[in-house]
C-alpha positions in Angstrom: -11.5 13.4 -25.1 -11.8 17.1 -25.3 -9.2 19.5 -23.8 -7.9 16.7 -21.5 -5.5 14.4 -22.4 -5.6 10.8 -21.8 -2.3 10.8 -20.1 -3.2 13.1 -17.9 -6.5 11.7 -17.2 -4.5 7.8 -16.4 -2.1 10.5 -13.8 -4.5 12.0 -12.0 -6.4 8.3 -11.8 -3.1 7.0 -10.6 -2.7 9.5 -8.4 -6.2 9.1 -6.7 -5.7 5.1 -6.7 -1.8 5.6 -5.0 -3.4 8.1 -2.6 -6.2 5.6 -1.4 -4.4 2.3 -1.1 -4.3 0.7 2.3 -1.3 1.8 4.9 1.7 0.2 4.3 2.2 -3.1 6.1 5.1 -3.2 9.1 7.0 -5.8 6.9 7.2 -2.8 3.8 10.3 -0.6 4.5 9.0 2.8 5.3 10.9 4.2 2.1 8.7 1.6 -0.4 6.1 3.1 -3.1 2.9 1.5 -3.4 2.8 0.3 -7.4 0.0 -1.7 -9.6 1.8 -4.4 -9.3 -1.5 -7.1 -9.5 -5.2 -6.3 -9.0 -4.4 -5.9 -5.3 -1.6 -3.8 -5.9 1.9 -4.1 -3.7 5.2 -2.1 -2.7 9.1 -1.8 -4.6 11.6 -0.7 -2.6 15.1 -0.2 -3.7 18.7 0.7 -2.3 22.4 0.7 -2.5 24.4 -1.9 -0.8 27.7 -0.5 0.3 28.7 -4.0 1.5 28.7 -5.3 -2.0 28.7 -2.0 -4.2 25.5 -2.8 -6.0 21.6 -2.0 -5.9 18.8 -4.4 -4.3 14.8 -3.8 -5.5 12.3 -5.9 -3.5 8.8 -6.1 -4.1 5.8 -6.9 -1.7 2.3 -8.1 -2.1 0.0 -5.1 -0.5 -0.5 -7.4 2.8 3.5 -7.3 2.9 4.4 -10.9 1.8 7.8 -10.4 -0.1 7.1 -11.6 -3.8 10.3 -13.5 -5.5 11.0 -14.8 -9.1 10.1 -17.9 -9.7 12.9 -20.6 -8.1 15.0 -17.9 -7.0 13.9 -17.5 -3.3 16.6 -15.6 -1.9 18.5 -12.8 -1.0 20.6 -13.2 -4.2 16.7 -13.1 -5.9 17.2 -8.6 -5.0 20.5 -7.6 -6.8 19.5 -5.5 -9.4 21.7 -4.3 -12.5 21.2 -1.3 -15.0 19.9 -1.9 -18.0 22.0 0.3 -19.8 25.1 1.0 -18.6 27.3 -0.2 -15.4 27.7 0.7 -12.0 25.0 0.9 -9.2 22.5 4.1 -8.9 23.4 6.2 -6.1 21.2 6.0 -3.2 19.3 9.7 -3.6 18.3 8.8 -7.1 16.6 5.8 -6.0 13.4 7.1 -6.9 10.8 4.6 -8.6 8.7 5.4 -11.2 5.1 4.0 -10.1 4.0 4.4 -13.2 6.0 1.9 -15.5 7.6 -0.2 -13.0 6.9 -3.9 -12.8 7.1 -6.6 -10.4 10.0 -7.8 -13.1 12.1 -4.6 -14.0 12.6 -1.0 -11.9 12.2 2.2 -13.8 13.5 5.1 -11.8 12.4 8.7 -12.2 15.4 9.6 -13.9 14.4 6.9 -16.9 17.2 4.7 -15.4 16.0 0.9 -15.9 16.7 -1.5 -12.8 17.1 -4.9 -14.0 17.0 -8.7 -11.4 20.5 -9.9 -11.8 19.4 -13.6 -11.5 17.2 -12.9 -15.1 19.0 -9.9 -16.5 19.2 -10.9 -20.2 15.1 -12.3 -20.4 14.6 -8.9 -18.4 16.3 -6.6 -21.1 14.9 -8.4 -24.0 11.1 -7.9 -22.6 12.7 -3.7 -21.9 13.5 -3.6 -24.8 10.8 -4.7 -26.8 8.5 -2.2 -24.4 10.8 0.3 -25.3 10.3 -0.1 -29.3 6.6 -0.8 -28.8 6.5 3.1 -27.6 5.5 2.2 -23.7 8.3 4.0 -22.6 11.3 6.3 -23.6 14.7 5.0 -24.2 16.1 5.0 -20.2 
């Protein structure tokens, strides 16, 4: 590609595809970013629990059905850890990346990596092998 390059071109397509997706469903909390999480794409949202001093991630199909991990179907299934480092992520720098977040793992903005609790260690193996493949920056 002349004069462009390819990253920007995948942005701006991202940004075109975000931009166009379908209104977020009433079971999505209005805060959630709409991610490629499948074909049909879907929502992450993520916060700080004061009652247990820790962050929660959920993810939702795009008609709203929450998605869990495999046998863990409960509210334990959204505690999510830091890859690197301890301590939960303050509220106001919640901010997911759409761009290299999965259904699996979190990736903030600030190249902090969110982790599920109930699969941390398969999690930061997978991280970390996308991390020396070049997908994504050390967090």
């Amino acid at each position: 590609m002349t004069g462009i390059h390819r990253p920007a071109v995948v942005g701006a397509a991202l940004i075109l595809f975000t931009a166009c997706h379908t209104a977020r469903p009433s079971s999505v909390p209005e805060g959630a970013v709409y991610l490629g999480l499948s074909s049909s794409g879907g929502w992450a949202y993520c916060w700080f629990d004061p009652s247990i001093q820790l962050n929660r991630c959920r993810t939702y199909s795009a008609d709203g059905r929450r998605l869990y991990r495999f046998e863990h179907e409960n509210d334990d299934d959204d505690v999510f850890l830091k890859y690197r480092g301890s301590g939960p992520v303050p509220q106001d720098q919640l901010k997911i990346d759409v761009v290299h977040s999965s259904r699996d793992f979190i990736w903030l903005q600030n190249d902090v990596v969110l982790l599920p609790r109930n699969d941390f260690e398969h999690q930061k193996e997978f991280v970390g092998e996308l991390m020396r493949a070049g997908a994504k920056g050390a967090p």
